[in-house]
Predicted model as a PDB file, atoms N, CA, C, CB and O in Angstrom, pLDDT in the B-factor column:
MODEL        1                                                                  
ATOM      1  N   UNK A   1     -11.230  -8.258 -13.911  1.00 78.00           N  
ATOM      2  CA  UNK A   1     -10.252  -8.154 -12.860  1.00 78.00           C  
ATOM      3  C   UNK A   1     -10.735  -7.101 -11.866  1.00 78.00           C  
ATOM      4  CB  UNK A   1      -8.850  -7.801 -13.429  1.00 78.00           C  
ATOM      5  O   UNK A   1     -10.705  -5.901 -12.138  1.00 78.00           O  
ATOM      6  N   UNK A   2     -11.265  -7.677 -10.493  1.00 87.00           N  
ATOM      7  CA  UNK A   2     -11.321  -6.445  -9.773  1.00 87.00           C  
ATOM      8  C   UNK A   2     -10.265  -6.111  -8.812  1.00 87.00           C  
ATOM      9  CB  UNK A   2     -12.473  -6.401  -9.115  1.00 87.00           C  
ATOM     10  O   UNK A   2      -9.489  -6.827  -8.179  1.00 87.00           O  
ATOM     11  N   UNK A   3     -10.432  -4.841  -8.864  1.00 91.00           N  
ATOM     12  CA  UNK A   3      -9.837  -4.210  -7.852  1.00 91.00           C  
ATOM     13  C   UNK A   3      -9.407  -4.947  -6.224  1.00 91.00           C  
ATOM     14  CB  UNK A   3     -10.765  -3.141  -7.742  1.00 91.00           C  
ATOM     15  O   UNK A   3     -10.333  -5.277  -5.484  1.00 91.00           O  
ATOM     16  N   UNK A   4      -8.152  -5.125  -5.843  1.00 93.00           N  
ATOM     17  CA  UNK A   4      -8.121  -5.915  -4.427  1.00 93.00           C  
ATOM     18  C   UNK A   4      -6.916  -4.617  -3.567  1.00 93.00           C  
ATOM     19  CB  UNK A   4      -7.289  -8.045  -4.666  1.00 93.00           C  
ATOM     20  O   UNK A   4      -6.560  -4.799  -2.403  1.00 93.00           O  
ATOM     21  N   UNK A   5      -6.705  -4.071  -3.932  1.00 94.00           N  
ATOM     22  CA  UNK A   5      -5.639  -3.019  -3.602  1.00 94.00           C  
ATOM     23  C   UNK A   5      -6.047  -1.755  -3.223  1.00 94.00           C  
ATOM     24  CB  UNK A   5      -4.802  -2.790  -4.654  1.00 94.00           C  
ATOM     25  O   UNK A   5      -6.387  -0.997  -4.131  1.00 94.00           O  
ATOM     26  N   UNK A   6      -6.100  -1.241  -1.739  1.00 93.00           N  
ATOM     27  CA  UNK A   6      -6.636  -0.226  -1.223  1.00 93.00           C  
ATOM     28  C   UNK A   6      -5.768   0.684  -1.448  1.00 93.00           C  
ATOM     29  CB  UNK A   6      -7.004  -0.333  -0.011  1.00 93.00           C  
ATOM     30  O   UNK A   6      -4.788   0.555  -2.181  1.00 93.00           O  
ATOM     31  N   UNK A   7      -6.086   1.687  -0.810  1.00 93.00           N  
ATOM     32  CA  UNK A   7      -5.501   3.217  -0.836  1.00 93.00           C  
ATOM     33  C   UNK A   7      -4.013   3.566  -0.069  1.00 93.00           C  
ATOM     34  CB  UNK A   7      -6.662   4.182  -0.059  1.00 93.00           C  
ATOM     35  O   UNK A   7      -2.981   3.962  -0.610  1.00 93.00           O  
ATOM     36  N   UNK A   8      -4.239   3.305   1.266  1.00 96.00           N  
ATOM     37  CA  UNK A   8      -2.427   2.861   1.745  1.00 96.00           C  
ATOM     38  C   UNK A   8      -1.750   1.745   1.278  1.00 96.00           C  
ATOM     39  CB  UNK A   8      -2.196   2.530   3.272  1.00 96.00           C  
ATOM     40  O   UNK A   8      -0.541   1.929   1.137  1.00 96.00           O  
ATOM     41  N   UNK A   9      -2.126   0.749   1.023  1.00 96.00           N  
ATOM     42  CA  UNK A   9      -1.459  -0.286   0.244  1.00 96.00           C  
ATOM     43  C   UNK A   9      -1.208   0.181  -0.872  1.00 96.00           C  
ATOM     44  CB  UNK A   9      -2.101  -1.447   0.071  1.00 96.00           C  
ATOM     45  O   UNK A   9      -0.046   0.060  -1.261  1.00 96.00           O  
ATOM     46  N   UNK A  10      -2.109   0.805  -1.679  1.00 96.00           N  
ATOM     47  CA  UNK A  10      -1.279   1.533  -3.226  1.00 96.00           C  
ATOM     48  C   UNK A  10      -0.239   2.728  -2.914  1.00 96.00           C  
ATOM     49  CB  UNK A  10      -2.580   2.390  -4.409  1.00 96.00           C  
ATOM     50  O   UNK A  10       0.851   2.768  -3.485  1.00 96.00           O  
ATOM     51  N   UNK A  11      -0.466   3.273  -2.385  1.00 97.00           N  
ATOM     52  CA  UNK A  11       0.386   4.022  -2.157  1.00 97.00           C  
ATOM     53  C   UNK A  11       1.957   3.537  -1.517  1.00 97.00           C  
ATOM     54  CB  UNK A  11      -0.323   4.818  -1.446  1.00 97.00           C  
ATOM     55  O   UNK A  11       3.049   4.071  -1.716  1.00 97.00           O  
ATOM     56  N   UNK A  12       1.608   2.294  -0.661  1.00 98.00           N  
ATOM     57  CA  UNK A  12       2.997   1.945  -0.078  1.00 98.00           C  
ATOM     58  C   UNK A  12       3.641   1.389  -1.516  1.00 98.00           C  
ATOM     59  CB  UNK A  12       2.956   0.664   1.348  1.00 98.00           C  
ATOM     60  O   UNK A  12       4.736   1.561  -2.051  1.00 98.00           O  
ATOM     61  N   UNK A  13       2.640   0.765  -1.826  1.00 97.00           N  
ATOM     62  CA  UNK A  13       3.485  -0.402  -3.440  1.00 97.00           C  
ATOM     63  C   UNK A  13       4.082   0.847  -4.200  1.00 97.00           C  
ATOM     64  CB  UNK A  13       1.951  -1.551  -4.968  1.00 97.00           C  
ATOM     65  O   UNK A  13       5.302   0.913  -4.356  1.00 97.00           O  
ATOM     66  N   UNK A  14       3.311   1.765  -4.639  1.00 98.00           N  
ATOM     67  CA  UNK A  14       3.686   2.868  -5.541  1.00 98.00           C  
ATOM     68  C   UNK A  14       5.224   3.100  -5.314  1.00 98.00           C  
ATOM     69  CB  UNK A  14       2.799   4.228  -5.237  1.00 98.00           C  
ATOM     70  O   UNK A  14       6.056   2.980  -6.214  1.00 98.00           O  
ATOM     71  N   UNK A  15       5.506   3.435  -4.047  1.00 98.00           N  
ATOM     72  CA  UNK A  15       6.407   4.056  -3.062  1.00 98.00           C  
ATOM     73  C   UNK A  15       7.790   3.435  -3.206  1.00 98.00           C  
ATOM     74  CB  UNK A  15       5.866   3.876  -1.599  1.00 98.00           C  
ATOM     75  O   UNK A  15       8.924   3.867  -3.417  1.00 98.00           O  
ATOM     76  N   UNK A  16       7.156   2.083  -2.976  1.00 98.00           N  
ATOM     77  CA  UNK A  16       8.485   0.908  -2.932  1.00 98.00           C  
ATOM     78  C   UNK A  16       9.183   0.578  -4.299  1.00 98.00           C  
ATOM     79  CB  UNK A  16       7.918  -0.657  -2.389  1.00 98.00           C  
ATOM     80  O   UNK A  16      10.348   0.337  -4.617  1.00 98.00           O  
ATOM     81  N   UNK A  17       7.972   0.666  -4.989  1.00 98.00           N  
ATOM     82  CA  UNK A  17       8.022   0.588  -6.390  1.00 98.00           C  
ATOM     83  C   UNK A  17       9.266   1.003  -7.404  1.00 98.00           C  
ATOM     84  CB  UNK A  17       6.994   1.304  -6.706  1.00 98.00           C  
ATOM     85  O   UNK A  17      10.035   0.458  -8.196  1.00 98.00           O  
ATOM     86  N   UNK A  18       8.938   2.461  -6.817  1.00 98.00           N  
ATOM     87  CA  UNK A  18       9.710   4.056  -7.656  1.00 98.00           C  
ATOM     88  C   UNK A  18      11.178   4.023  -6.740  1.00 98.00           C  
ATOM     89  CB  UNK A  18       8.520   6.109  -7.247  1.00 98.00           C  
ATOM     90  O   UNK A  18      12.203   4.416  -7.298  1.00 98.00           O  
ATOM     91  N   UNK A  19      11.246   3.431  -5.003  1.00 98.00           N  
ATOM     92  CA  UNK A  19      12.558   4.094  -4.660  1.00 98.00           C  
ATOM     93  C   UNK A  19      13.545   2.690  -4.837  1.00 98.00           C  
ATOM     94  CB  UNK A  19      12.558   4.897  -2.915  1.00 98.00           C  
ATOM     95  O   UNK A  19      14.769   2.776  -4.744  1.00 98.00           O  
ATOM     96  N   UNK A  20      12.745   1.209  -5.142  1.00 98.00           N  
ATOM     97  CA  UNK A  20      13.653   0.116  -5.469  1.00 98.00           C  
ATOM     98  C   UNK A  20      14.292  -0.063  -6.772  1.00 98.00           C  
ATOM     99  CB  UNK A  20      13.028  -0.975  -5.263  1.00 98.00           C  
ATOM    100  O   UNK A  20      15.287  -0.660  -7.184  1.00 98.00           O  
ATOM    101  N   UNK A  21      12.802   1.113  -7.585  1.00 98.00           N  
ATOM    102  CA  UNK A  21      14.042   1.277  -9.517  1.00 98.00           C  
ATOM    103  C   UNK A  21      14.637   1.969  -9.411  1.00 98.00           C  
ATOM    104  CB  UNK A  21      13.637   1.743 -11.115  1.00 98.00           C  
ATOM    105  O   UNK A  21      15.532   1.899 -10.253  1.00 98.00           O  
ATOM    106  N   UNK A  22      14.789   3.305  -8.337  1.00 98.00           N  
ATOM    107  CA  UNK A  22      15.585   4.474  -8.791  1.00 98.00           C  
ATOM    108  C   UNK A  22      17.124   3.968  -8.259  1.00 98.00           C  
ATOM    109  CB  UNK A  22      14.977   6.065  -8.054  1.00 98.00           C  
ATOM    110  O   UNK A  22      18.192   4.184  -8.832  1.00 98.00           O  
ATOM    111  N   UNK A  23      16.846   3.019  -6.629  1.00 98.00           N  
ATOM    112  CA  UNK A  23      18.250   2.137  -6.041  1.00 98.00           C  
ATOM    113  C   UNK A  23      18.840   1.279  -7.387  1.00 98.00           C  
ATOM    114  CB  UNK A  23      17.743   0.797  -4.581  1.00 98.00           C  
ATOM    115  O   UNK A  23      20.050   1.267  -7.616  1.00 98.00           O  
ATOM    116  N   UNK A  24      17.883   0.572  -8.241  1.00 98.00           N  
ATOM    117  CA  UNK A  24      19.269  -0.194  -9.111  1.00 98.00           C  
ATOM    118  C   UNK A  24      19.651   0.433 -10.223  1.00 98.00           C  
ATOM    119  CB  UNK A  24      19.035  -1.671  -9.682  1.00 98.00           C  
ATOM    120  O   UNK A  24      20.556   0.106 -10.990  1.00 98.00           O  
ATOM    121  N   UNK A  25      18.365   2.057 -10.328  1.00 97.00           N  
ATOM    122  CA  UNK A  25      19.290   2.274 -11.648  1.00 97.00           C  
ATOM    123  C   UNK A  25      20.118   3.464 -11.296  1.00 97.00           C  
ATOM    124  CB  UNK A  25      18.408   2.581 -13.125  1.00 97.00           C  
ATOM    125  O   UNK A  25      20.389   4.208 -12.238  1.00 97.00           O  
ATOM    126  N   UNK A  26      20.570   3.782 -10.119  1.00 97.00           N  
ATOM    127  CA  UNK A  26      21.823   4.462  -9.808  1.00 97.00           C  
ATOM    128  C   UNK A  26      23.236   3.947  -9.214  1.00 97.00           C  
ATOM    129  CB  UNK A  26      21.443   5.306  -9.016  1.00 97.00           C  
ATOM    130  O   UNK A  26      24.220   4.614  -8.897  1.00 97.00           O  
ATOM    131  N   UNK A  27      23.019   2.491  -9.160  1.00 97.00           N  
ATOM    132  CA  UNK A  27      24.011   1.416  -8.844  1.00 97.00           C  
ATOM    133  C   UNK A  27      23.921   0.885  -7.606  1.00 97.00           C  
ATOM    134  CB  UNK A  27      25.301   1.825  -8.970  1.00 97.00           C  
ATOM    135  O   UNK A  27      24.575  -0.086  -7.227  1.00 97.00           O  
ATOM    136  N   UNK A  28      22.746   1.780  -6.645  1.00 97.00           N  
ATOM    137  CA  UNK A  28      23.334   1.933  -5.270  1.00 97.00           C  
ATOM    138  C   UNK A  28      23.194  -0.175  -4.868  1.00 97.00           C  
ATOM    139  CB  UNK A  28      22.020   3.409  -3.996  1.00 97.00           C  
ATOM    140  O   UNK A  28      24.028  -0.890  -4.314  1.00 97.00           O  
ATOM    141  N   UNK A  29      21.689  -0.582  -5.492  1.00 97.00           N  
ATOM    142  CA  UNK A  29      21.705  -2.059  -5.338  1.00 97.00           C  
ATOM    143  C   UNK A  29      21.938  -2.986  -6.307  1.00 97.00           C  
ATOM    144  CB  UNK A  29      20.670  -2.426  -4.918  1.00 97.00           C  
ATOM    145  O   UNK A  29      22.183  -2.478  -7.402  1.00 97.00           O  
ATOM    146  N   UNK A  30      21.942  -3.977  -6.278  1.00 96.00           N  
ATOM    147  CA  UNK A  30      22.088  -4.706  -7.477  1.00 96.00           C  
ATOM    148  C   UNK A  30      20.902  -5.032  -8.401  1.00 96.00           C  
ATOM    149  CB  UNK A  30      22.647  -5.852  -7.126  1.00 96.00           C  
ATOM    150  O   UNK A  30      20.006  -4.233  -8.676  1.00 96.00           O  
ATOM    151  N   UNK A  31      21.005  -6.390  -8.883  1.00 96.00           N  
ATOM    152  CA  UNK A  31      19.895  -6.389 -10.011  1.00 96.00           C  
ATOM    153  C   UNK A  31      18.391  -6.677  -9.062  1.00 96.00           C  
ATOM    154  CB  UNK A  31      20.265  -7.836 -11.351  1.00 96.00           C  
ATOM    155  O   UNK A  31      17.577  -6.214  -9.861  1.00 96.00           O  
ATOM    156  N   UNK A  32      17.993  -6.906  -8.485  1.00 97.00           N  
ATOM    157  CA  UNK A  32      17.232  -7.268  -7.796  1.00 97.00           C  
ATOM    158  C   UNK A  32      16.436  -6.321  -7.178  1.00 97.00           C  
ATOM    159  CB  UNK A  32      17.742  -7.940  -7.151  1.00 97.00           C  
ATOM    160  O   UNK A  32      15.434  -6.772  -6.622  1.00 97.00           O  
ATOM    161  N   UNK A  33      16.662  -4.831  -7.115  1.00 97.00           N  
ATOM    162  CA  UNK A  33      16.054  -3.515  -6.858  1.00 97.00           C  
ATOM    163  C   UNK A  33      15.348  -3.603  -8.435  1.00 97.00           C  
ATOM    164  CB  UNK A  33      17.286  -2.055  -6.432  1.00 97.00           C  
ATOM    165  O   UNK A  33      14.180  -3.222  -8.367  1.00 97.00           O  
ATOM    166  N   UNK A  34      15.654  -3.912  -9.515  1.00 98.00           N  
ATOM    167  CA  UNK A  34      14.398  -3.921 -10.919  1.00 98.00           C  
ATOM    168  C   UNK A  34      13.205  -4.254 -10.591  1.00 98.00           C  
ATOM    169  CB  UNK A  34      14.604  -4.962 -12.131  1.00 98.00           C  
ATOM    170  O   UNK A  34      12.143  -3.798 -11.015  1.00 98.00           O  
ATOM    171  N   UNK A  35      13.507  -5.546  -9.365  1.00 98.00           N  
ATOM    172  CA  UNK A  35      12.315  -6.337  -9.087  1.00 98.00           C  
ATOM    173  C   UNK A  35      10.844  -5.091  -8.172  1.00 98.00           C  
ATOM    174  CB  UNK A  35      13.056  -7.858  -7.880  1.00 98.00           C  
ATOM    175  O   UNK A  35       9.735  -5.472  -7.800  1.00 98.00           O  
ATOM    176  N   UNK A  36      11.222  -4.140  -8.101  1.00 98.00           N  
ATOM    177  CA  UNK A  36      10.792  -3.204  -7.459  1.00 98.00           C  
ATOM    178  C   UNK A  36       9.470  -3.235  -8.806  1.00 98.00           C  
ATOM    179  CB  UNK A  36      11.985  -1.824  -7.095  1.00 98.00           C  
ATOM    180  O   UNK A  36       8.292  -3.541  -8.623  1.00 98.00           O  
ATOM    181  N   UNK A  37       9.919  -2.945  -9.731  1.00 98.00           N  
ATOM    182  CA  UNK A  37       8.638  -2.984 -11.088  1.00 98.00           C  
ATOM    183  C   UNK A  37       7.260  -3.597 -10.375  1.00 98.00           C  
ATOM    184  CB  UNK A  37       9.156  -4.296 -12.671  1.00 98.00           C  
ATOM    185  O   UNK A  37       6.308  -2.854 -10.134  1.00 98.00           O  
ATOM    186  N   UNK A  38       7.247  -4.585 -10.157  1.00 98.00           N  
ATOM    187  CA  UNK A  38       6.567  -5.750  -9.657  1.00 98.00           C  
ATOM    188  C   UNK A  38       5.340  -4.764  -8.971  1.00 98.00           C  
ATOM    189  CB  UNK A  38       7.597  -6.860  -8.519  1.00 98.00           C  
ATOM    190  O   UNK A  38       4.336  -4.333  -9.539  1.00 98.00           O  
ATOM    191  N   UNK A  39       5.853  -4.523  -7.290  1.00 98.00           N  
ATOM    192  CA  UNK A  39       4.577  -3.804  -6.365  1.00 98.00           C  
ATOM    193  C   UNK A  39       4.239  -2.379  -7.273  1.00 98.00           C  
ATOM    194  CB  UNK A  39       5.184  -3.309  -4.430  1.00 98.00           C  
ATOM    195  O   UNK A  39       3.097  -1.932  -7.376  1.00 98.00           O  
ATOM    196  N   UNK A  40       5.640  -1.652  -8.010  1.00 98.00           N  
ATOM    197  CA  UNK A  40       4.851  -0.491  -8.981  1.00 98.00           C  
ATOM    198  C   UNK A  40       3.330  -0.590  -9.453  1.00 98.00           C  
ATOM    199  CB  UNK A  40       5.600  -0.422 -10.351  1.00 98.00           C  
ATOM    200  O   UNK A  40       2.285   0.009  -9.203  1.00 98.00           O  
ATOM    201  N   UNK A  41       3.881  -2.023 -10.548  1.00 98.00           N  
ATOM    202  CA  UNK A  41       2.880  -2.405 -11.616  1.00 98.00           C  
ATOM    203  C   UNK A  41       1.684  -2.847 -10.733  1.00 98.00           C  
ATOM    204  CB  UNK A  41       3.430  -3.641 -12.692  1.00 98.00           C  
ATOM    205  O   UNK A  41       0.641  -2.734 -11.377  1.00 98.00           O  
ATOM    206  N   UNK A  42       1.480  -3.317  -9.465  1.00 97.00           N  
ATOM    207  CA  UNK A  42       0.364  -4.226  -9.202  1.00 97.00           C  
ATOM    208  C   UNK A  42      -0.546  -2.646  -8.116  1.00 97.00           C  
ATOM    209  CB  UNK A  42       1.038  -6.163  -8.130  1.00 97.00           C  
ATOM    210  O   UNK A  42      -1.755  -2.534  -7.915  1.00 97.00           O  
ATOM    211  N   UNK A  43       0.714  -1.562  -7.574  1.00 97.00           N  
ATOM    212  CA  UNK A  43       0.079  -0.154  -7.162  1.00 97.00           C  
ATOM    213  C   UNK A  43      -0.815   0.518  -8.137  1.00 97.00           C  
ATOM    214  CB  UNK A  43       1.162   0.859  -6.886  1.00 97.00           C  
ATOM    215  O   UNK A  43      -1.747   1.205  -7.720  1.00 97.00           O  
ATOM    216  N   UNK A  44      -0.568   0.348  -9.570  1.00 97.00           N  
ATOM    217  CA  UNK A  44      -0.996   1.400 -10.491  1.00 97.00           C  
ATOM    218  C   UNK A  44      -2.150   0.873 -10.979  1.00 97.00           C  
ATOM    219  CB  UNK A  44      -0.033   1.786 -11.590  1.00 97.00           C  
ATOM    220  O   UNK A  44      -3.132   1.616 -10.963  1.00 97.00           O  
ATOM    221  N   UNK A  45      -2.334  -0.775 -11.624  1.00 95.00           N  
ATOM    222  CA  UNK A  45      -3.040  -1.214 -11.285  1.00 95.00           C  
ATOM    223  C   UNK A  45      -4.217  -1.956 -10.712  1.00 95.00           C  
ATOM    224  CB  UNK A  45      -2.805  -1.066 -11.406  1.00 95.00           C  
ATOM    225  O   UNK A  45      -4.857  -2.782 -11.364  1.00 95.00           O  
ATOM    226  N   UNK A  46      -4.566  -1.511  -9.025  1.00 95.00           N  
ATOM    227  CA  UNK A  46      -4.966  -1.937  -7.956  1.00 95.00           C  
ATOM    228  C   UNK A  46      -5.867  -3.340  -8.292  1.00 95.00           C  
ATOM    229  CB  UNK A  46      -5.664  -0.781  -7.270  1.00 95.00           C  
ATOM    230  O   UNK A  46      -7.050  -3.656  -8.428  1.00 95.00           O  
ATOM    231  N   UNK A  47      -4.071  -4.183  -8.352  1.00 95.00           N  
ATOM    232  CA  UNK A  47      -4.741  -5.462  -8.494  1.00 95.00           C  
ATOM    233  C   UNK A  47      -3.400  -5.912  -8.230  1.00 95.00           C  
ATOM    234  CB  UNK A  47      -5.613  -5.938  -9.894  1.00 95.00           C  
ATOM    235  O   UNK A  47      -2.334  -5.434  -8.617  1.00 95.00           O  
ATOM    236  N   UNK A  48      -3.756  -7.429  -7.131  1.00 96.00           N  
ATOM    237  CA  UNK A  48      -2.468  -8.176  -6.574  1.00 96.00           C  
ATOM    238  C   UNK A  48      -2.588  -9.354  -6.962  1.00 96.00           C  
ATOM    239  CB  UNK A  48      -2.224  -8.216  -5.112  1.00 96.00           C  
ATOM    240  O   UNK A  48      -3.095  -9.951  -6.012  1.00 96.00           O  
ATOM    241  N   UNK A  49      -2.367 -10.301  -8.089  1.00 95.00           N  
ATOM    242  CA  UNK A  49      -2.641 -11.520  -8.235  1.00 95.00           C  
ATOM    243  C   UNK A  49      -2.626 -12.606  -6.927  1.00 95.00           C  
ATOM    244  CB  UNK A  49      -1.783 -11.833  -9.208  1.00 95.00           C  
ATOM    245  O   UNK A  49      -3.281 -13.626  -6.715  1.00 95.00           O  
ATOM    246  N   UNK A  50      -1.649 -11.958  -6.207  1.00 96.00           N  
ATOM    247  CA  UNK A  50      -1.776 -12.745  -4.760  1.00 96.00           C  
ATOM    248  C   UNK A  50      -2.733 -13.320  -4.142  1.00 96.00           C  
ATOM    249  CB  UNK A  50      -1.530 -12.122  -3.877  1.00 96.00           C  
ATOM    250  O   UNK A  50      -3.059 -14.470  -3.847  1.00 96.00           O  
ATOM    251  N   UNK A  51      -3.194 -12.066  -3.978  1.00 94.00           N  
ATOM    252  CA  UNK A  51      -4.093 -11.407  -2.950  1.00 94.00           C  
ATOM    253  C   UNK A  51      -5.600 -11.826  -3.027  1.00 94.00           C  
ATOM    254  CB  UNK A  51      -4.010  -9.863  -3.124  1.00 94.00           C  
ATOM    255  O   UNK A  51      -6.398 -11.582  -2.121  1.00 94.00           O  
ATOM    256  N   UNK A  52      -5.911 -12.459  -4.156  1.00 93.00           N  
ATOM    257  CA  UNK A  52      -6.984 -13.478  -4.072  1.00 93.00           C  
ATOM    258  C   UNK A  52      -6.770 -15.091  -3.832  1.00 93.00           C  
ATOM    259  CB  UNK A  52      -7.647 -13.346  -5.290  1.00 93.00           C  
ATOM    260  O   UNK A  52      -7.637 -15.758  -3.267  1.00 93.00           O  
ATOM    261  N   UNK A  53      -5.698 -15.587  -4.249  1.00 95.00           N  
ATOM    262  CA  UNK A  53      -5.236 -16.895  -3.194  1.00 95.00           C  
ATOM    263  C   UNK A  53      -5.138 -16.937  -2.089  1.00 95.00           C  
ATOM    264  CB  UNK A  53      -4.209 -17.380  -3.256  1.00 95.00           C  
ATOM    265  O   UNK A  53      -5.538 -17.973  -1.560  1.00 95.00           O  
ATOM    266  N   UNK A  54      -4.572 -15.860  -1.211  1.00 95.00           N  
ATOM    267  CA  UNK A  54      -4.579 -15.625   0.107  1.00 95.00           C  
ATOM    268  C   UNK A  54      -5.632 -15.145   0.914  1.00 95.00           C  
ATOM    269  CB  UNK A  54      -3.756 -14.945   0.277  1.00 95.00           C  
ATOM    270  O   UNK A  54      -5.396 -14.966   2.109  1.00 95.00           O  
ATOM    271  N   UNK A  55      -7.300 -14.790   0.245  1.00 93.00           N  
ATOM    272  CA  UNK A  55      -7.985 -14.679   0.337  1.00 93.00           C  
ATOM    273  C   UNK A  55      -8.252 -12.891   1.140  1.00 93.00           C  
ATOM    274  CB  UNK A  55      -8.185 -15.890   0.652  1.00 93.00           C  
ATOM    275  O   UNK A  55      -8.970 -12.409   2.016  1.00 93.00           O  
ATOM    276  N   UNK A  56      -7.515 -12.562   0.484  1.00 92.00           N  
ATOM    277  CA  UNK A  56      -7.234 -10.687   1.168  1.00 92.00           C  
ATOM    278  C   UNK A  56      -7.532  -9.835   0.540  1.00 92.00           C  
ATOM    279  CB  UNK A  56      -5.889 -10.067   1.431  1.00 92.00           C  
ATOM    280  O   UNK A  56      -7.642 -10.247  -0.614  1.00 92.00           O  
ATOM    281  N   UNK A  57      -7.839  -8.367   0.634  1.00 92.00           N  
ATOM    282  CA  UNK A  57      -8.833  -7.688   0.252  1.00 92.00           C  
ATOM    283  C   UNK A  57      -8.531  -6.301   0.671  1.00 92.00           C  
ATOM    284  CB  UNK A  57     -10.035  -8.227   0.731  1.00 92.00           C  
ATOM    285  O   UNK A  57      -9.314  -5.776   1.463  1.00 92.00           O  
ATOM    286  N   UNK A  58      -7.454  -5.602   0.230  1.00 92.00           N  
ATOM    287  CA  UNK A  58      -7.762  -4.314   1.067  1.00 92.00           C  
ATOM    288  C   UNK A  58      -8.754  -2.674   0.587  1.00 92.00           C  
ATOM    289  CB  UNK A  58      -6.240  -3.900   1.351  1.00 92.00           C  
ATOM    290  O   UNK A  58      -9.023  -1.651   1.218  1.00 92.00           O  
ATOM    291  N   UNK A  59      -9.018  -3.099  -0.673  1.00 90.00           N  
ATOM    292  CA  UNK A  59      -9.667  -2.374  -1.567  1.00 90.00           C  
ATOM    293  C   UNK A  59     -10.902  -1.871  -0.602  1.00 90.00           C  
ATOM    294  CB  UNK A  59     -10.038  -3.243  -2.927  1.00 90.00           C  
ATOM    295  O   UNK A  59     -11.681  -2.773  -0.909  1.00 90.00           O  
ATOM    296  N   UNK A  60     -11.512  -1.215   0.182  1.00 87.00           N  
ATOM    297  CA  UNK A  60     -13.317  -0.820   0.802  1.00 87.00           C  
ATOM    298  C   UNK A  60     -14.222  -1.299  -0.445  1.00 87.00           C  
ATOM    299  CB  UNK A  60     -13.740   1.303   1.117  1.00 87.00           C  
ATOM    300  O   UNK A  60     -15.096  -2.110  -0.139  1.00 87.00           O  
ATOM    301  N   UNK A  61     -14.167  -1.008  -1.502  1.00 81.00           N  
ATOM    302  CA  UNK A  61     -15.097  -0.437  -2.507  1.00 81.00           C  
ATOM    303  C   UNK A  61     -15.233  -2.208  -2.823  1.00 81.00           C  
ATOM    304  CB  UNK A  61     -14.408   0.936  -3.912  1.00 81.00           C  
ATOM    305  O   UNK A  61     -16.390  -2.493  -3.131  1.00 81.00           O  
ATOM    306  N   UNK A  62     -14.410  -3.260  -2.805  1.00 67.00           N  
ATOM    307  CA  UNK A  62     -14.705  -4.404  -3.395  1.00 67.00           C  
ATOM    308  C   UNK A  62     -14.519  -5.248  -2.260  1.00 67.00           C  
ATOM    309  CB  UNK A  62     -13.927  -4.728  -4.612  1.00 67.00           C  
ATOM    310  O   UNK A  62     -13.613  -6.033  -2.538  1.00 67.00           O  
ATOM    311  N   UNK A  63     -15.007  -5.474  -0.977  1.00 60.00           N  
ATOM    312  CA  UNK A  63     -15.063  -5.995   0.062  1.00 60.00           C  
ATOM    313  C   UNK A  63     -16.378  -7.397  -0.213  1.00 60.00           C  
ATOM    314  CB  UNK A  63     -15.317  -4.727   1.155  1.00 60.00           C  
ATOM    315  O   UNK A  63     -17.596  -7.434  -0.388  1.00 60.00           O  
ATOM    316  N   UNK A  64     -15.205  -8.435  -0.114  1.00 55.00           N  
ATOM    317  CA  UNK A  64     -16.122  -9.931  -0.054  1.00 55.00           C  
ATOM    318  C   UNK A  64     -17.024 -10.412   0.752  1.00 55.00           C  
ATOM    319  CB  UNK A  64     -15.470 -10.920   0.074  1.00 55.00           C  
ATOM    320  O   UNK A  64     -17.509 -11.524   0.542  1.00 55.00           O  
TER     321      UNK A  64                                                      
ENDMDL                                                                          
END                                                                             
């Protein structure tokens, strides 16, 4: 599995990640802020299953 997930993109996923679990597990959203897990898990490890169907790449270090 390589790497497809650059450095501002991990960081945004990270970001979105942590403030969409902390929204459902303080009530503020509903169940659907869990779904936040998702860009966490794919920030931490810089890999987007997507992101090779769509043929995208933001990683420098693994550039096609």
């Amino acid at each position: 599995m390589k790497s497809n997930v650059g450095g501002i993109d991990r960081i945004l996923r990270v970001v979105l990640g942590i403030v969409l679990i902390a929204l459902a597990a303080s009530g503020i959203v509903g169940w659907w802020g869990w779904l936040g897990a998702i860009p966490l898990l794919t920030g931490l490890a810089r890999f987007c299953p997507l992101y090779p169907l769509l043929g995208i790449n933001t990683c420098p270090n693994n550039k096609s």
